[in-house]
N, C-alpha and C positions, 0 to 999 in steps of 0.2 A: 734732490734726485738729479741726476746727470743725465738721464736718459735724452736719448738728440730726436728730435723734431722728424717724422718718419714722412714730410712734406718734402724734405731734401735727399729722401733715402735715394740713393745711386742704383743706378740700372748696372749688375755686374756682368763683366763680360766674359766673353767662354775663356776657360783655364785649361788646356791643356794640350800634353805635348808640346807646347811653344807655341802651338795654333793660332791664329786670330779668326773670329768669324767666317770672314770669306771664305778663308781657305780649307775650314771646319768643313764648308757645306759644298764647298766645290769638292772636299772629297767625298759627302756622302753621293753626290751627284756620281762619280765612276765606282759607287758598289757597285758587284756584278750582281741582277739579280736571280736570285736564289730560284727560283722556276718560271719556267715557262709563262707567257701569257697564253690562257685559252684558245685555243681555236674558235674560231667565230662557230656557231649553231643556231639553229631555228631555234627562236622565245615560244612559238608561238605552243608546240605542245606544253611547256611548264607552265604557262598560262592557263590552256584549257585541263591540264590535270591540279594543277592547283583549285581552282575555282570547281572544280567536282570535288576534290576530296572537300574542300571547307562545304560543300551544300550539294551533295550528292544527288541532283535530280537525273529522272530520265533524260531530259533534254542535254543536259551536263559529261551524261554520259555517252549519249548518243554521238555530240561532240567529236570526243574524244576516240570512239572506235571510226568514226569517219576518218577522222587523221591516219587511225593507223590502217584503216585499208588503203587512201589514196599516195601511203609510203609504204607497201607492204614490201617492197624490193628494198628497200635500204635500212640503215641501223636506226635512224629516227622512228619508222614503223616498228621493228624489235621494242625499241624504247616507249612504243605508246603501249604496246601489250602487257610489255613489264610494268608501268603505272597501272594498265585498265585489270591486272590480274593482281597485285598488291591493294589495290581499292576494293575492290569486288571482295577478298579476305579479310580488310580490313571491317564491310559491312554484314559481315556473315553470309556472305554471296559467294558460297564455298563452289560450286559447279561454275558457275562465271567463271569464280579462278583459274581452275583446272583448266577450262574452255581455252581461257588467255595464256595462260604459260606452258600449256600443252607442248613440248619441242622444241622450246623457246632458249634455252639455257646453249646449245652449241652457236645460236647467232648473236649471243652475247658473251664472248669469251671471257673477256676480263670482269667480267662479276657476272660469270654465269651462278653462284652463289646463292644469288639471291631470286633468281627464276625456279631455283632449282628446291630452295627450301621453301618458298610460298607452296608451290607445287605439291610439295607431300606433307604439309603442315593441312592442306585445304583437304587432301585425302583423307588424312588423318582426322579430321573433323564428319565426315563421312561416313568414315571406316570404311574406306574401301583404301585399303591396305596395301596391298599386293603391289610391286614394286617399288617400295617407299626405300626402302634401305639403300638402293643402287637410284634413286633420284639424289637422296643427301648426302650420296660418296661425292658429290661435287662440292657439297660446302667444307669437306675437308680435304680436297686435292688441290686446291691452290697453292704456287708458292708462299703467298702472304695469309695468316691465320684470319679467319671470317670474324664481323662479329656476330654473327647466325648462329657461330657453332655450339655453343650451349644448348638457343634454344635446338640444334638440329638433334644433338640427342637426349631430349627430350623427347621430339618427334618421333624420334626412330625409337624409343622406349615404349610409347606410348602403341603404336603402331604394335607391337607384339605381346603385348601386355600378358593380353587374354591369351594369348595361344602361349608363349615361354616367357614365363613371369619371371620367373630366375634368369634369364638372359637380359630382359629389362631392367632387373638389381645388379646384374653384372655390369653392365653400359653404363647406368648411374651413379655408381659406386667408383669407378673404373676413371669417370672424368667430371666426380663432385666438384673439383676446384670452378667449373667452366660455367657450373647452372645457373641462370638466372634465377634469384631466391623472390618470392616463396613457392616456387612453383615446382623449383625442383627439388624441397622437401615433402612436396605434397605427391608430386607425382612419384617416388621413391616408396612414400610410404603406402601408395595404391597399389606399386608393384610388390611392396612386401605382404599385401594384405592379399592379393592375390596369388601369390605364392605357398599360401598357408604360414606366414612366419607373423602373427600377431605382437608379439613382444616387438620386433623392430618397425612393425608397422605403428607401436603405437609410440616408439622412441620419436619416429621421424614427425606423425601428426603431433606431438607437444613440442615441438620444438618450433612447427609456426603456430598453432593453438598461445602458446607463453609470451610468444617474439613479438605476434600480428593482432593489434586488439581489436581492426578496422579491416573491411574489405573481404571481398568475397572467401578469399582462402582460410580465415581466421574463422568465420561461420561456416565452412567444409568442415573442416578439420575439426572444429568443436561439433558437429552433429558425428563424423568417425567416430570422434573418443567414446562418447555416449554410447553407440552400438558395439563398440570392441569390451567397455568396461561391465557393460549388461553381459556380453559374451562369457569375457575370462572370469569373470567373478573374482576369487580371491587372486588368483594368476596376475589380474591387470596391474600391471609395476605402475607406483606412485611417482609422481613428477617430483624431480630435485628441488628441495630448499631453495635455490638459487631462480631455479625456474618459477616457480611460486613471485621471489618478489619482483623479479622481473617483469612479471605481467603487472603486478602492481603498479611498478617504476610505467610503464607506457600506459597505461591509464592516468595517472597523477601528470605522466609529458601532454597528455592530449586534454587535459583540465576536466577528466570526467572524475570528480572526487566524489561521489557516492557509491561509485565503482570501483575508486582507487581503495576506499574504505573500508567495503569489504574487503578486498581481494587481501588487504595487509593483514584484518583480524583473520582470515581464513589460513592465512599465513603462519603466523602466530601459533592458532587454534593447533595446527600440522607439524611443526617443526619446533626442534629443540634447540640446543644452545646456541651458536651467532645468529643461524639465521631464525631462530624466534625473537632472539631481543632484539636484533636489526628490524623485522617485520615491528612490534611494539613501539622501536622508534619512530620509525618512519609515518607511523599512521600519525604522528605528531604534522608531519607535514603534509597531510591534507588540510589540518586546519592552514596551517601557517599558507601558504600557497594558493589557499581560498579569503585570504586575506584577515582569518581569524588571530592576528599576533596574537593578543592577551590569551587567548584558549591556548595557542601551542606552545608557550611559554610558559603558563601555568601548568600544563602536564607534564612538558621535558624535566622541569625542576620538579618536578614529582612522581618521578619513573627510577626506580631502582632497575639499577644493570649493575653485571657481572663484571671484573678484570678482562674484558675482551673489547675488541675494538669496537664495537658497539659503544659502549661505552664516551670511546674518543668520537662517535658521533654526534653521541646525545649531548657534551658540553660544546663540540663543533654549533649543533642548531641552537643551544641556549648563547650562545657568543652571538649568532646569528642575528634570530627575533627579538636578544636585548639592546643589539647594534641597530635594527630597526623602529626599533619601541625609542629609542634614544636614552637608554638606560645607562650609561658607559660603568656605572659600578660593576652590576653583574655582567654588563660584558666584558669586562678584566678580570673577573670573577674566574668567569670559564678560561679566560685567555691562560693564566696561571694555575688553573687544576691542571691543564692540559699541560702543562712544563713539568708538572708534577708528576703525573699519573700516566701520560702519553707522551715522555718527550721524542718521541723517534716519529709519530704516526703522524700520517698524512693529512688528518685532523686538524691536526695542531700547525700544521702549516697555512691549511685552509684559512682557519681561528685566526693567525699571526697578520695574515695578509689582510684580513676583512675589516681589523680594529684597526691598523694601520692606515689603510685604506681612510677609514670612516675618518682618522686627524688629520688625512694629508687634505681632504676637500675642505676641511675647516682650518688649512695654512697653520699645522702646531705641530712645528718639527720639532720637541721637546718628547712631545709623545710618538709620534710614528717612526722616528731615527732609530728611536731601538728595537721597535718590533722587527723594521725590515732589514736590521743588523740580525738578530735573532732569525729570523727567516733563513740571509743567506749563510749564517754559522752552521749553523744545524744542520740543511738541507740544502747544502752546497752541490749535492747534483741532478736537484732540481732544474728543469728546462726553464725558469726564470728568474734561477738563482743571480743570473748577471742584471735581471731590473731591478733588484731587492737593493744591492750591490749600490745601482747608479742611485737611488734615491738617496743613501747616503751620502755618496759621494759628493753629491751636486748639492748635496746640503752645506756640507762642509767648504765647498767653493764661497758657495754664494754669501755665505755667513763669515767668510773671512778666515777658516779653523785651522789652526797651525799642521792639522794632520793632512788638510787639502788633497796638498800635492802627491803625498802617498796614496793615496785613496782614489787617484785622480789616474797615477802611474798604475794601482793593483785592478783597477777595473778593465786597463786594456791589455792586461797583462794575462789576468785570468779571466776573461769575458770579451776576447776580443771576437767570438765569431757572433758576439748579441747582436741583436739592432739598436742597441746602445751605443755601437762602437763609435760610429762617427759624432756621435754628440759628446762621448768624453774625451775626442780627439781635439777635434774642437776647444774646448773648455780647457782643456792640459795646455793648449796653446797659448788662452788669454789668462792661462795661470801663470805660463812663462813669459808674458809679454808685461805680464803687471811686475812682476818680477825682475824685470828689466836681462831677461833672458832672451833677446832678439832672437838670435839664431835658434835656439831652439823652438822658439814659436813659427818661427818661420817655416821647420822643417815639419812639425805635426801639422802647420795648415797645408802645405804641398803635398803631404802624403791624404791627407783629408779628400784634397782637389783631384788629385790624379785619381782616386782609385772609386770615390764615390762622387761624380760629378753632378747628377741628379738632385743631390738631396741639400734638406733646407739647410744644414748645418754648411755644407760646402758654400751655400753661396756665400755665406757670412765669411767662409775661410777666405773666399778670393779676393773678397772686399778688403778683409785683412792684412790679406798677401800684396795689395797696390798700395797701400799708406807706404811713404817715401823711408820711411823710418824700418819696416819691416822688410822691406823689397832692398834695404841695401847694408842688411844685418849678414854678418860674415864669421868665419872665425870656425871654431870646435861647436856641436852643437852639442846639449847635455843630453837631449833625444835621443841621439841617432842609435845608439846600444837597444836601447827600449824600442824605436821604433820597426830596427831590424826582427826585433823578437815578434812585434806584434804582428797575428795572422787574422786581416781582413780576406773578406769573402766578396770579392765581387763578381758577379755575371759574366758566366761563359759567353762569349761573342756569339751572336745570331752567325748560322751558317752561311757562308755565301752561294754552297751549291744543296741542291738535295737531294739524299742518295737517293739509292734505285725502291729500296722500299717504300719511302716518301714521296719519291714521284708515280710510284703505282697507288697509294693510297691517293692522292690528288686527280688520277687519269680517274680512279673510280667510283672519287665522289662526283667531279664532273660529269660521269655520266648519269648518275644520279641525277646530278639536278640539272640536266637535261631531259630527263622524265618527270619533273614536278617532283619528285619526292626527294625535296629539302633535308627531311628529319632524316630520312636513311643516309644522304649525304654525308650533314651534319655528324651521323652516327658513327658513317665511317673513318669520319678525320679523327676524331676523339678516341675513337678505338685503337686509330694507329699511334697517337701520342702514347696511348698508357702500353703500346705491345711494339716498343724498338723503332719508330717512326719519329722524326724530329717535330718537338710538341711545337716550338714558337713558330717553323715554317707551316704548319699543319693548321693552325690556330690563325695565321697571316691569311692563307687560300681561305678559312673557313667567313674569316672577318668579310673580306675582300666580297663575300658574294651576299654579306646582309642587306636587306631594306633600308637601311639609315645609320649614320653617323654614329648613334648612341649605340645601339647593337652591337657592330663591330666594334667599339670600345671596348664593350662589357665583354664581348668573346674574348679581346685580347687581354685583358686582365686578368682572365680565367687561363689564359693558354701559355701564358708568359706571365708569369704572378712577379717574378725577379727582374722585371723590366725598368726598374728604379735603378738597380744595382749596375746595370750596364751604363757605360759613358755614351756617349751621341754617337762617335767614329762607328762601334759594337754592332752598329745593325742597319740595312738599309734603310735610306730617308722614308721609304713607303711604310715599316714594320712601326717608324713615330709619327706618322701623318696619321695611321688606322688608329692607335693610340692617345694622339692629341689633334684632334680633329677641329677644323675650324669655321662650320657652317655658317650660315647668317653673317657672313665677315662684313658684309658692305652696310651693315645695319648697324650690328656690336661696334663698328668702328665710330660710327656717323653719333651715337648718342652715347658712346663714352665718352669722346671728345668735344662733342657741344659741352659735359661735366666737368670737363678737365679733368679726365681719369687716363690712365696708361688703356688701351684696348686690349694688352697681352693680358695682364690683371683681370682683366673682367672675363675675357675669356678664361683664365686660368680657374677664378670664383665660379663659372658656371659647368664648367669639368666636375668639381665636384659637388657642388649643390645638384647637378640635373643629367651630368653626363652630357649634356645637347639633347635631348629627349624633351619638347616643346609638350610634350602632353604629361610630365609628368608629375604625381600627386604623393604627397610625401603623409605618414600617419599623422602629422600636425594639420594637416589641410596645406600645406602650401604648396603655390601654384605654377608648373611653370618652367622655362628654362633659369631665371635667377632666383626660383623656389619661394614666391610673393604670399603673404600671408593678404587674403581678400578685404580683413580690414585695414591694414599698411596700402595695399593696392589702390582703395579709393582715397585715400585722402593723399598719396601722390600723384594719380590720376589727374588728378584737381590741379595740381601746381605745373606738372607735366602740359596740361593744356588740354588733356581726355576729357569734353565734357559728360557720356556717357558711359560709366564704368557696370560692369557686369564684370562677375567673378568669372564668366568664360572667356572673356576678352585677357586672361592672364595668360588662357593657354593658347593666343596668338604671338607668336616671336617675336614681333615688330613692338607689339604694346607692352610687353613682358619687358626688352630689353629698355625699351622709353622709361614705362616704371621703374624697374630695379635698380638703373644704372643713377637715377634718379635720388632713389633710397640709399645708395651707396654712397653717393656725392657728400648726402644730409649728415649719413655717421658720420664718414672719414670728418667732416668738418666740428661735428661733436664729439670726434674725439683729437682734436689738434693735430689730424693730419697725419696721426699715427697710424701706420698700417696693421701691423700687429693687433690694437689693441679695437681696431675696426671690424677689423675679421674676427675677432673674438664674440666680440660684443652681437655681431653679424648671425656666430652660428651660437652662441650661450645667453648671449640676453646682456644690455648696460648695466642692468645692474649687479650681474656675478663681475664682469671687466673692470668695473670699481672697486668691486671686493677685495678682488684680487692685485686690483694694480697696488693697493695701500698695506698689501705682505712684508713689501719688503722695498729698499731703494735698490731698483736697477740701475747699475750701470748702464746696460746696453737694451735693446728688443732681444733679442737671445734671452738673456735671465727670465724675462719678463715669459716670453712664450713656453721656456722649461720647466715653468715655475704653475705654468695652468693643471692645476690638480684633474681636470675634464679629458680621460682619454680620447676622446673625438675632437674637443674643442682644438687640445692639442694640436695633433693631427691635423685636425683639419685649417688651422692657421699655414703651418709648416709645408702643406699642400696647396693650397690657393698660392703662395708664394714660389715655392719650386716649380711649380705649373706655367706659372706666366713667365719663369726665366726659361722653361723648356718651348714655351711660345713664341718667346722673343728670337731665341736662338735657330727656331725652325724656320719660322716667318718673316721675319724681319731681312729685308733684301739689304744687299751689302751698301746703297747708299742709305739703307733708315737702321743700318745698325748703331748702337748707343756709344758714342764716347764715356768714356769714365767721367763719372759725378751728374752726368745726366739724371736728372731728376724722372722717377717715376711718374710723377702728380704732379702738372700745375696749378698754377690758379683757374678758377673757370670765368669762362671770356664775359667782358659787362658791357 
């Protein structure tokens, strides 16, 4: 094996536009930023309406209407009425509310909105009616759409029910897209039932009756049907085949299988052709699901079904339960009736993927090479026809196959907008470097570099791109045709200003949570992302106002999910500081380097084991910002120099980082200083990393990491690594930035 010693792996440096470090960060230093900083505001009511809303006492609340009488002249007092009348609703303290939001809506112009629909939502719970319709012409007279406005007509439906039922099916009907579900098929079908129109009253209560198997609206709605089918007697229209197994299906989601059970035989019992042998299927997967394989296995193979897709299901689940039973006869068994009998059906793809699958984690590309060829033949425009594609492909690399390089060129040719793309840009390039095609390896790693800077395959291209021998390859490239054709997708630039709607969504969360009420804030930044509001600016303000480090992170991953895709230049230093955030640095730093570890690394490894989130507990038990398992904890502890270890003392930062970094040191050194194969072992365990390191002879860590059958472990190697280049890159001040060949990892000090 050639693989090189990942103790000397080189720290890469930033690649693009001609950039060097410095100059990278000195220009993120003149982004202009993209809004405004806040106005300064009094903390002190989101303080006192915070701490009422979480423990609503008298004294809590007394608090807080103090505040707003001794501000009752300026907008901070508007602002304490609006909390103390959204609280008071939120407790069923519907006259409080009214009390508080009483007039309130013209001294809060820019979301008078939300003074305005509390107000006749608290009526409405009353029934005192009367003016309600002209209190919630304000949640829709903004220039910017509310997100109240569903529930507003609602309210306003609700509100006339009894007196013009048919005006209340008009209104709901009129703006279904907008209702908050299940409430606005429930209240729909109240209005149709008061209207005299039973048949559609009883359309609308099965539709959350079938949908909602949980929660208060699912037991309304099931006590309606009851009294409308007493009613209509034979009249009362029977619920669709579909609807039937659907309730079944959310029963079997929520693990209630002796409810899922019925509901399938009742199914069955009611319906004829697909959807009774679909329902007879399916009841196979209550066993299977409740962990009964042998029982669901033995019935699938003993369930006669029709030529209908049923059918493609019933070998789909026998491919399944035999793939789990560890049968592989009978699950090639099914895999090939279904080529037979189902070749077009979505079945059969499922089938194709899941036996493939089951060879590629047991490393036998003899067997999975052609299922996931067969995959992408057939169902070529399948939305992961391009991984089906790559697993070939990189088989064919790595094994040396005369077809490679075709296979290598067809993947970025017809899959260039996968998330595969940059790993067979990559790969094309060390197919043309073995090859002794300089230049054109040169030109797939520049196109690699420039366009996805982020990502793990790029660093390996930059790495690439500085060997003396690639960096002064010249000439015709055999690329350049192919690479002109190829359409990568990279991330629109973070804006640098924000429009006018974006900045009124921002002015209005702000005052939000200048009234304690966070969630309606919150409610309202997300609402503008999905209705014309720019989501990454909207999601940077939402970030910006979290509790901690790790919050904001997670907001921004949710608000900016293509935030990999973007280069460094793409977005203000602030939109990757919220993003790659570096708390605990005087700590992280102090006992990675007693280790002799890189600090960017360890922070990069704690990104994604914890997010920075020092309290946080993973379904394995572990503990922690570097995610410690309690017994690894104590007996590092121990060497560490901890002489009293307690598994809570993981979720202090100081002893977390002592430990872990500690635990990190011991792999990398058990496993020769290899990063890759640390991180692996880190997040799958030394003994799958053994398994797997003896697959195949890597040439490089690349092979090695594409070659991890563990869609997470994958990942998540690939990640802890791009992470701490995105570290280094933020953090690192232009005298600690890395010359080339600088070593990641030293030795640690004796």
């Amino acid at each position: 094996m050639t693989m090189r010693n990942c103790s000397a792996r080189i720290i890469r440096v930033l690649w693009y536009s001609g950039l060097g470090l410095a100059a990278s960060l000195a220009l993120l230093a003149q982004r202009v930023r993209p809004v405004p900083a806040p106005a300064s505001r009094d903390t002190a009511l989101a303080a006192l309406v915070k701490a009422w809303r979480q423990s609503p006492t008298p004294a809590r609340r007394a608090a807080v209407e103090a505040y707003a009488s001794a501000h009752s002249r300026d907008a901070n007092g508007a602002l304490a009425r609006l909390a103390l009348g959204v609280g008071s609703f939120e407790q069923k303290d519907y006259a409080g509310a009214m009390t508080a939001l009483k007039d309130l809506a013209p001294r809060l112009p820019r979301i008078a909105d939300y003074p305005a629909y509390y107000l006749a939502a608290a009526q409405v719970e009353l029934k005192s009616t009367d003016g309600v319709a002209q209190e919630l012409a304000a949640v829709h007279a903004g220039e910017l759409r509310s997100p109240l406005a569903g529930r507003a007509w609602l309210a306003e439906a609700r509100a006339i029910q009894s007196a013009q039922p048919g005006e209340a099916v008009r209104i709901l009907r009129e703006h279904y897209a907008e209702l908050p579900q299940p409430d606005g098929d429930m209240t729909l079908a109240d209005a149709y039932q008061a209207a005299g129109d039973p048949s559609h009253a009883v359309d609308f209560y099965q539709r959350v009756y079938y949908q909602y198997v949980s929660g208060d609206a699912g037991l309304r709605a099931a006590a309606a049907l009851v009294t409308l089918k007493d009613a209509m007697g034979a009249q009362y229209p029977a619920p669709l085949g579909a609807q039937l197994l659907q309730r079944a299906g959310r029963l079997l989601e929520t693990r209630q299988f002796d409810k899922a059970r019925a509901e399938y035989q009742s199914a069955a019992d009611q319906t004829t052709g697909l959807n009774h042998e679909q329902a007879l299927v399916r009841l196979g997967q209550v066993d299977y699901l409740a962990g009964k394989t042998a029982e669901a296995c033995a019935y699938w193979k003993g369930l006669e079904t029709g030529p209908m897709e049923a059918g493609a299901e019933r070998l789909f689940d026998v491919e399944e339960c035999s793939r789990h039973a560890g049968d592989e006869t009978s699950m090639m068994q099914a895999v090939d009736r279904l080529a037979q009998d189902y070749p077009q059906s979505p079945w059969r793809l499922k089938a194709l993927v899941g036996a493939a699958n089951r060879f590629l984690v047991a490393g036998r590309p003899d067997d999975f090479v052609p299922l996931y060829r067969a995959a992408y033949e057939t169902f070529q425009t399948d939305g992961e026809a391009g991984l089906y594609h790559w697993r070939v492909a990189f088989q064919a690399y790595l094994h040396r196959k005369s077809d490679a390089g075709d296979l290598l060129r067809e993947q970025l040719r017809n899959y260039g907008s996968h998330p595969s793309s940059g790993t067979a840009l990559y790969f094309l390039g060390r197919y043309y470097e073995q090859n002794g095609d300089l230049a054109s390896a040169r030109a797939c790693y520049r196109k690699l570099a420039g366009t996805y800077q982020n990502h793990y395959f790029s660093l390996e291209a930059r790495e690439r791109l500085a060997r003396p021998e690639v960096a002064a390859a010249s000439g015709d490239s055999a690329a350049d045709e192919l690479l002109a054709e190829v359409k990568l997708w990279p991330a629109p630039p973070v804006p640098t200003a924000a429009s006018a709607a974006t900045t009124a969504r921002i002015e209005r969360s702000r005052l939000l949570r200048g009234a304690g009420l966070d969630d309606l804030a919150d409610g309202e930044l997300r609402f503008g992302a999905r209705n014309g509001g720019q989501g990454v600016l909207l999601g940077m303000e939402m970030a910006a106002a979290c509790d901690s480090p790790s919050q904001a992170l997670h907001v921004m991953k949710l608000m900016a999910p293509d935030y990999l895709n973007l280069n460094l230049d793409a977005a203000p230093r602030k939109f990757w500081e919220l993003l790659f955030p570096l708390p605990f640095r005087a700590d992280l730093e102090l006992y990675a380097r007693q280790h002799g570890l890189d600090p960017f690394l360890v922070a990069g490894l704690i990104r994604q084991e914890s997010e920075f989130n020092p309290g946080a507990l993973s379904p394995a038990r572990a503990y922690g910002l570097t995610q410690v398992l309690p017994v690894t904890g104590r007996e590092f502890a121990r060497k560490a120099g901890i002489p009293r270890f307690s598994t809570h003392l993981l979720l202090q930062p100081v002893a977390n980082l002592r430990i872990g970094t500690s635990i990190l040191r011991s792999m990398l050194d058990s496993n020769g200083g290899r990063w890759e194969q640390t991180l692996a072992a880190y997040n799958a365990g030394p003994s799958r990393v053994a398994l797997w390191s003896g697959w195949n002879d890597y040439r490089e860590p690349a092979e090695f990491v594409e070659s991890i059958p563990f869609n997470e472990t994958r990942e998540y190697v690939q990640a802890v690594l791009r992470n701490a280049d995105i570290y280094r890159r933020l953090y690192a001040g232009a005298a600690e930035a890395p010359p080339l060949k600088r070593a990641i990892v030293g030795p640690v000090a004796r």
